[in-house]
C-alpha positions as CSV (number, residue, x, y, z in Angstrom):
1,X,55.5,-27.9,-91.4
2,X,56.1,-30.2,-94.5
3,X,56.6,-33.6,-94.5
4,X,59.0,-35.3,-97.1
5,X,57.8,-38.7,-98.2
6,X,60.1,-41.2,-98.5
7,X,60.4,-43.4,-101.4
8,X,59.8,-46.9,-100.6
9,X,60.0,-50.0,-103.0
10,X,57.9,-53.3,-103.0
11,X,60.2,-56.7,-102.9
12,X,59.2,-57.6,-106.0
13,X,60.4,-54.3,-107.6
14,X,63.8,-54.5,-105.9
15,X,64.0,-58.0,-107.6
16,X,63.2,-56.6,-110.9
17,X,65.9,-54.1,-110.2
18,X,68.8,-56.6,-109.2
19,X,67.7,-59.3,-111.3
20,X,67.2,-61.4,-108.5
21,X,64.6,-63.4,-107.4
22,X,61.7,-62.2,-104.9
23,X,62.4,-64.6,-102.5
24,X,66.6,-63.9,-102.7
25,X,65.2,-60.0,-101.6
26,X,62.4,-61.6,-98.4
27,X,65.4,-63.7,-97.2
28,X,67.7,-60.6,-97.1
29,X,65.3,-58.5,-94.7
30,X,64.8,-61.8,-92.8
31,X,68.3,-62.4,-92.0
32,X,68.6,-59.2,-91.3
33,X,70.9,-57.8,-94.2
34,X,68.2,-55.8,-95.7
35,X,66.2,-52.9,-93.5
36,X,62.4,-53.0,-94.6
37,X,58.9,-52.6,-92.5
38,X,55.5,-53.9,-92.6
39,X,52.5,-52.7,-94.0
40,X,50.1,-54.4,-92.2
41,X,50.2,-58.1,-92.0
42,X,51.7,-59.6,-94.8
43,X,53.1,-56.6,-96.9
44,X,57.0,-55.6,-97.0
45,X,57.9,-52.4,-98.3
46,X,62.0,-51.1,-98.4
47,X,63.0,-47.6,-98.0
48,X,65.1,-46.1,-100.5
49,X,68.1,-45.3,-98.3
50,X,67.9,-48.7,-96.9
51,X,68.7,-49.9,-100.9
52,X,71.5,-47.5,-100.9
53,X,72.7,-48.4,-97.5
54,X,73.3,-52.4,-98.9
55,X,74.3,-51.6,-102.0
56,X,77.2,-49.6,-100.1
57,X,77.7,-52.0,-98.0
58,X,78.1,-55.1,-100.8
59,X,80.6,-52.7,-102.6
60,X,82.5,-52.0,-99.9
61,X,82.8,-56.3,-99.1
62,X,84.2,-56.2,-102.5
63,X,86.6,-54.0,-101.8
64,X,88.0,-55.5,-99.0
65,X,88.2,-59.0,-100.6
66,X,89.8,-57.4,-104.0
67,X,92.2,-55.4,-101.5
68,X,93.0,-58.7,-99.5
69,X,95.2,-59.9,-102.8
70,X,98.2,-59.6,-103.2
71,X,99.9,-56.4,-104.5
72,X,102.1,-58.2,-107.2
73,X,98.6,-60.1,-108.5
74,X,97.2,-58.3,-111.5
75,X,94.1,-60.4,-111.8
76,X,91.1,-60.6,-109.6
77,X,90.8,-64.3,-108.5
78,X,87.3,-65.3,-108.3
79,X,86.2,-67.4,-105.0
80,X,85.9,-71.1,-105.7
81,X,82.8,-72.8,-105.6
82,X,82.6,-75.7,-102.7
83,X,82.9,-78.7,-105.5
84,X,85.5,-76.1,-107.5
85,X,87.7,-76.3,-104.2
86,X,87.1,-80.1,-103.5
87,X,88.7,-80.7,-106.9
88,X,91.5,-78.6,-106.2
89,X,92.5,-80.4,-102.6
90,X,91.4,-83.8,-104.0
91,X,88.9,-84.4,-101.3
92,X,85.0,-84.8,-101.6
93,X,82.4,-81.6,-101.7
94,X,81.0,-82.6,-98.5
95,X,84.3,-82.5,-96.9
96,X,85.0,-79.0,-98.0
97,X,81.0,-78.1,-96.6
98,X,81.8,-80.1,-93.5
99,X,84.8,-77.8,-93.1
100,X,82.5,-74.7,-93.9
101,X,80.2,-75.6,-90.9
102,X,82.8,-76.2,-88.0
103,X,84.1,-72.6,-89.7
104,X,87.4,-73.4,-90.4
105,X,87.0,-71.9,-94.2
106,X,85.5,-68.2,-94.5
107,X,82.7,-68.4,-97.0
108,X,79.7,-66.3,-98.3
109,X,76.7,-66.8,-100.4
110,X,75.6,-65.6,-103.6
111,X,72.0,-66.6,-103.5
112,X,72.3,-70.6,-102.9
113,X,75.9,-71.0,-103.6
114,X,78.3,-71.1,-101.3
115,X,81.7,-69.4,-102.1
116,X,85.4,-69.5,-100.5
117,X,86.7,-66.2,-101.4
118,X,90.5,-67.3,-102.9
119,X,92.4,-65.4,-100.1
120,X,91.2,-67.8,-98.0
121,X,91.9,-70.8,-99.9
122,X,95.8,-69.2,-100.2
123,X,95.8,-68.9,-96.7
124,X,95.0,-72.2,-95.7
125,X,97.5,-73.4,-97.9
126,X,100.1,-71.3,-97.2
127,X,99.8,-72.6,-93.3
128,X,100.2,-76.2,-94.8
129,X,97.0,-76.8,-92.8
130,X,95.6,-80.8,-93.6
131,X,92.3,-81.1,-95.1
């Protein structure tokens, strides 16, 4: 009976791989969006599929959100920043974080930054909704 060893990667090498931080890769299996074990105590190791299985899964959120356009937009709009959005409604960044929390905008986060993915931003404005 054989045994196929499965390839595994450190944080840090994912990192290096992404061009991310360390950290950005520990707070993905802490949250939950990134399968790893333990080795031992303190060390974190990622199996190979479980790369492939997120990757998959990011591409597939992009899909949805270029899908979610419009058919008779050509361009890919890019999700506003929280301050980008602010400036468009002509109210304060903490407003539009505010709003964030009691989830009335759908948002995601690249690293730090928060983002309001356009379609949502259309939609809000399209029900006349106040801010």
């Amino acid at each position: 009976m054989t045994e196929t060893k499965q390839q595994c990667m450190r944080p840090s090498d994912l990192a290096k791989h992404w061009d991310c931080s360390e950290n950005h890769v520990r707070n993905l299996i802490k949250r939950g969006d990134l399968r790893a074990f333990r080795l031992g105590e303190r060390l974190w190791r990622i199996p190979a599929d479980a790369v492939t299985e997120f990757e998959q899964r990011q591409e597939e959120l992009l899909a949805a959100e270029t899908a979610a356009q419009s058919p008779d937009e050509g361009t890919y709009d890019p999700p506003f920043s929280s301050r980008g959005l602010a400036s468009r409604w002509g109210c304060s960044d903490q407003h539009i974080r505010d709003l964030i929390k009691q989830d009335v905008l759908p948002h995601f986060w690249v690293g730090r930054h928060i983002r309001i993915p356009a379609s949502a931003v259309r939609a809000h404005e399209d029900c006349g909704d106040q801010f």
